[in-house]
VOKEPA-618704 format. One line per field, with one value per residue (C-alpha): residue number from 1; residue in three letters; chain; z, x, y. Coordinates in nm, 4 decimals, padded with zeros to 6 digits. Layout:
% residues N
nuke = NUM ...
drenti = ala ...
zamar = A ...
Z = Z ...
X = X ...
Y = Y ...
% end
This chain:
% residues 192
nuke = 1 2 3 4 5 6 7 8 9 10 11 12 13 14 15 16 17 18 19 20 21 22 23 24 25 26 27 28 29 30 31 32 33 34 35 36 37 38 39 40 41 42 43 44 45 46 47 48 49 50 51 52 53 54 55 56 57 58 59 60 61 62 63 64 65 66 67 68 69 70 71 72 73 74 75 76 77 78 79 80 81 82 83 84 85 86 87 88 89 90 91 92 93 94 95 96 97 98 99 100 101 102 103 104 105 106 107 108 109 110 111 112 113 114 115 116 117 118 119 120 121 122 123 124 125 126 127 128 129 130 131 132 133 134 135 136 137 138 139 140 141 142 143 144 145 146 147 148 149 150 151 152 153 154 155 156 157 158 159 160 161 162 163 164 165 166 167 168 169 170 171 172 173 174 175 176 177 178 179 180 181 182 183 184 185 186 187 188 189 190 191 192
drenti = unk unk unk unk unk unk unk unk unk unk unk unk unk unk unk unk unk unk unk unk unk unk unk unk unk unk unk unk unk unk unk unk unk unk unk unk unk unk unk unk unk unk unk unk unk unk unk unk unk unk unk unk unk unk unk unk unk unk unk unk unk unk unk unk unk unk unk unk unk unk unk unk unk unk unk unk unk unk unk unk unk unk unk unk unk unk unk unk unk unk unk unk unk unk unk unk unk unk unk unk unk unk unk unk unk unk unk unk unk unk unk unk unk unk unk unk unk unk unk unk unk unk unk unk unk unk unk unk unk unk unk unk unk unk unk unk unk unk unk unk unk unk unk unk unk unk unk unk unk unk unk unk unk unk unk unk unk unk unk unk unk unk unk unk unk unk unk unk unk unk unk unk unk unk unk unk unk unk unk unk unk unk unk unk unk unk unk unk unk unk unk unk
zamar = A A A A A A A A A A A A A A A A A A A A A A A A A A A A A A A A A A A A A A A A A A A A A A A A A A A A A A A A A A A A A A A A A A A A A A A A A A A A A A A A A A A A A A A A A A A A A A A A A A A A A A A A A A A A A A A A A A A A A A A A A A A A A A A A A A A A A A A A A A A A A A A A A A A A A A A A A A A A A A A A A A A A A A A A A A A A A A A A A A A A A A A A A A A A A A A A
Z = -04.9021 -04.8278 -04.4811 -04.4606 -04.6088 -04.4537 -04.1511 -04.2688 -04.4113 -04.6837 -05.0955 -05.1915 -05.3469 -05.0428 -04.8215 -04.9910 -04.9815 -04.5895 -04.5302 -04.7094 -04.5026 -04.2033 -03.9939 -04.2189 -03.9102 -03.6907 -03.9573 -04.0084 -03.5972 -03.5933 -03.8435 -03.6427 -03.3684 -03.5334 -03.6565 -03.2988 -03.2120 -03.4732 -03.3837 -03.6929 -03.6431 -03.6190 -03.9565 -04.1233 -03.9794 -04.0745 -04.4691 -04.4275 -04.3626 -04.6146 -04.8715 -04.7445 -04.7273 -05.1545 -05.1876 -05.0692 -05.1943 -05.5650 -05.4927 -05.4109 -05.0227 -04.8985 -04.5502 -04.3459 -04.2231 -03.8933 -03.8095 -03.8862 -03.6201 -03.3582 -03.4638 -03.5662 -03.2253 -03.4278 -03.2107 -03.1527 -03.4064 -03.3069 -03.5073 -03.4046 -03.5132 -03.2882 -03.3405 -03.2837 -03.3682 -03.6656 -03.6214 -03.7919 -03.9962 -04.1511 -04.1688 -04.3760 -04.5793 -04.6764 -04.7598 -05.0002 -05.1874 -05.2594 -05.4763 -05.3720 -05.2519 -05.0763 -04.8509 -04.7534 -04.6411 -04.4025 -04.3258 -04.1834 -04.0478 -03.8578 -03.7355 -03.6249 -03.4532 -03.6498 -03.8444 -04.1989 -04.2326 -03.9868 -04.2849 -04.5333 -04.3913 -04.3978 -04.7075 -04.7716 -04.5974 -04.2505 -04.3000 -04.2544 -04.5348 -04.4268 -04.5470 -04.4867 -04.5863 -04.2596 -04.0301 -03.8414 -03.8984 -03.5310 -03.5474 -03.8522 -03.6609 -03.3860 -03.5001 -03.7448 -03.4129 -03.2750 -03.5407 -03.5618 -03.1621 -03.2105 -03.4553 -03.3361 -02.9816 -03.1440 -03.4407 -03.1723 -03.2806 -03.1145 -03.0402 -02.8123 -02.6996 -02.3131 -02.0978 -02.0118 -01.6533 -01.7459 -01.9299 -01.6340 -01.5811 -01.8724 -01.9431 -01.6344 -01.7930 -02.1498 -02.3156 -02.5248 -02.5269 -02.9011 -02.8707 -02.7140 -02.8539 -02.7882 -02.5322 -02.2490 -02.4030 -02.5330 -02.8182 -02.7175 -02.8648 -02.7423 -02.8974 -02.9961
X = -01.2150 -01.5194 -01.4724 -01.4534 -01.7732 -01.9095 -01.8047 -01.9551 -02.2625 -02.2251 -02.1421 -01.7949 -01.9592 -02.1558 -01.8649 -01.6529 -01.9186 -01.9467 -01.5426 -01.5924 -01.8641 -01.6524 -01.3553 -01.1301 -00.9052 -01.2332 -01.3347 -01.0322 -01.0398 -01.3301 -01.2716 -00.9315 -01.1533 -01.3780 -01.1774 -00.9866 -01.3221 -01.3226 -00.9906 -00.8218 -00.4304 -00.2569 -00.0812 -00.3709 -00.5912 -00.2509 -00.2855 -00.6610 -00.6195 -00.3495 -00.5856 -00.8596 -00.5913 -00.5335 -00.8784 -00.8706 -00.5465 -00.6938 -01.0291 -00.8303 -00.8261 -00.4613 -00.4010 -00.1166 00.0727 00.1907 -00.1932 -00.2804 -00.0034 -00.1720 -00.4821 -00.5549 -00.5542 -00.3246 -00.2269 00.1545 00.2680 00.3298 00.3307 00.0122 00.1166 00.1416 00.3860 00.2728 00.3811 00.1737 00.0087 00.0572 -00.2606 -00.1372 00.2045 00.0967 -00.1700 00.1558 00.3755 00.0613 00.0581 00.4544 00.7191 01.0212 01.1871 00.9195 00.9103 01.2466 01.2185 00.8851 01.0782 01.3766 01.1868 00.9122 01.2116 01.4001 01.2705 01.4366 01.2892 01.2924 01.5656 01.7886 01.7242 01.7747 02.1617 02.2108 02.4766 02.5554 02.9021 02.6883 02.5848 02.8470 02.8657 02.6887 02.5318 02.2016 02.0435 02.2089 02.0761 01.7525 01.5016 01.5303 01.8827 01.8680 01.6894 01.8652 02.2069 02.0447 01.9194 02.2375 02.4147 02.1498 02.1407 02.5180 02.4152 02.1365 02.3482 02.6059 02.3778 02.2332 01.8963 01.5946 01.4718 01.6758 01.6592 01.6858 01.6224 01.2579 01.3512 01.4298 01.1409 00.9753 01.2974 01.3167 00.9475 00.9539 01.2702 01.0412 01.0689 00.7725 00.7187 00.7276 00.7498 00.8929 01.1382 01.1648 01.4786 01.3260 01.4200 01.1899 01.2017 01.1968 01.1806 01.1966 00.8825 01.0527
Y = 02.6353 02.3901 02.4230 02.7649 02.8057 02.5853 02.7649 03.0739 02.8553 03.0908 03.0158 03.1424 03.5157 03.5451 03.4482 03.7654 03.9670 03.8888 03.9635 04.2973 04.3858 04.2460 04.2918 03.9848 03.9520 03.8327 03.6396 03.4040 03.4097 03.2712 03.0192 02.9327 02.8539 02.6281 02.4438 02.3926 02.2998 02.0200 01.9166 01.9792 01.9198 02.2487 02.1580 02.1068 02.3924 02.6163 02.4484 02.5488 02.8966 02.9311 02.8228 03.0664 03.3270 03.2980 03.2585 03.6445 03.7663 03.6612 03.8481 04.1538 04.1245 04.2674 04.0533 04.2330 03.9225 04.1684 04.1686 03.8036 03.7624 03.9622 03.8939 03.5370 03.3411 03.0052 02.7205 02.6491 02.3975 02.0191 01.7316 01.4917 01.1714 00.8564 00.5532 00.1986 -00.1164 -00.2972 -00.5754 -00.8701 -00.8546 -00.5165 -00.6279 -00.9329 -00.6852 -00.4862 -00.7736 -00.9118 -00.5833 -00.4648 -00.5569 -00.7531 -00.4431 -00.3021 -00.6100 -00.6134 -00.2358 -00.3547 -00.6850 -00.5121 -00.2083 -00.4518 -00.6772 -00.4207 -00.1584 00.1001 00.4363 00.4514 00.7065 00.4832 00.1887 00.4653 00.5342 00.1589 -00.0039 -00.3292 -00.2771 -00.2721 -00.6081 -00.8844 -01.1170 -01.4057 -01.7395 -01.6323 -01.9615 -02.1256 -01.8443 -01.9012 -01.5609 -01.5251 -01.5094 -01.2722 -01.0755 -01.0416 -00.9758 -00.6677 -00.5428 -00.5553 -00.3644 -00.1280 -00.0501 00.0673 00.2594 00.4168 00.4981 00.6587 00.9082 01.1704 00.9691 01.0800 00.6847 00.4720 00.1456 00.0209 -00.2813 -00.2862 -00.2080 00.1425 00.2159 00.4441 00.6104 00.7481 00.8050 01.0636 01.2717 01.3168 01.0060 00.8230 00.4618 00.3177 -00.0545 -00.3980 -00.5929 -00.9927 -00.9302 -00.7478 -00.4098 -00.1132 00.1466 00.5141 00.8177 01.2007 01.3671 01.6589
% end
């Protein structure tokens, strides 16, 4: 609601008074448009006006959702996130400050390559009994990579990994590049 007054450079009553004066449709147009301006994400600008739009239903404005269609200019929705890799001074800042648990979820996720709902599907039936104590990390490492590439081939998952060779290949048919593994292969993802 800040913003939007803000926007208006008005108080909240003056900001009512204003829409009653006003065509509301133009209004909240407007306001879409500033806020594209400022680069909001369209999730959040859509949150924004959502909050604006109670702000007016409880002052007795009646907003025809047929006519905010047509007449409220609102971007197409896509998620604006980016995925990187961590580096090791926030990986380490994490480990610092979790429990136990919490560090074997960013262990195996960081080691991995996988997405949290991949480690999420995971039991302890996927993992081989082993002697971990006589297993180098690398190894570790490696061979829950290798499990986890099966899996993540075979569960219609939007990430795959390839050999680094391929990497433009599939970059020109839609793919996103995530990250690098150790073994001259990549993490990619569709962004869909």
């Amino acid at each position: 609601m800040m913003d939007f007054c803000s926007y208006l450079e008005m108080l909240p009553n003056d900001a009512l008074a204003h829409m009653r004066k006003n065509d509301v449709y133009k209004v909240l147009d407007g306001y879409v448009a500033w806020m594209l301006k400022d680069k909001f994400a369209p999730n959040s600008l859509r949150n924004r006006l959502s909050a604006v739009k109670q702000f007016l239903a409880i002052n007795d404005f009646e907003l025809d959702n047929a006519k905010m269609r047509v007449k409220v200019d609102l971007p197409r929705y896509h998620a604006v996130t980016t995925d990187r890799v961590p580096t090791q001074e926030e990986l380490r800042s994490v480990l610092t400050h979790t429990d136990v648990r919490g560090k074997a979820l960013v262990t195996m996720l960081a080691s991995s390559g996988m997405r949290v709902g991949e480690f999420l599907t995971l039991r302890v039936k996927d993992v081989d009994k082993l002697d971990l104590s006589s297993i180098k990390d690398e190894d570790f490492q490696k061979m829950v990579r290798e499990k986890l590439l099966g899996a993540m081939a075979n569960n219609g998952s939007r990430q795959k990994v390839i050999h680094t060779g391929e990497v433009e290949r599939y970059i020109q048919h839609g793919w996103e590049y995530v990250a690098s593994l150790s073994d001259d292969r990549a993490i990619l993802k569709l962004p869909f």
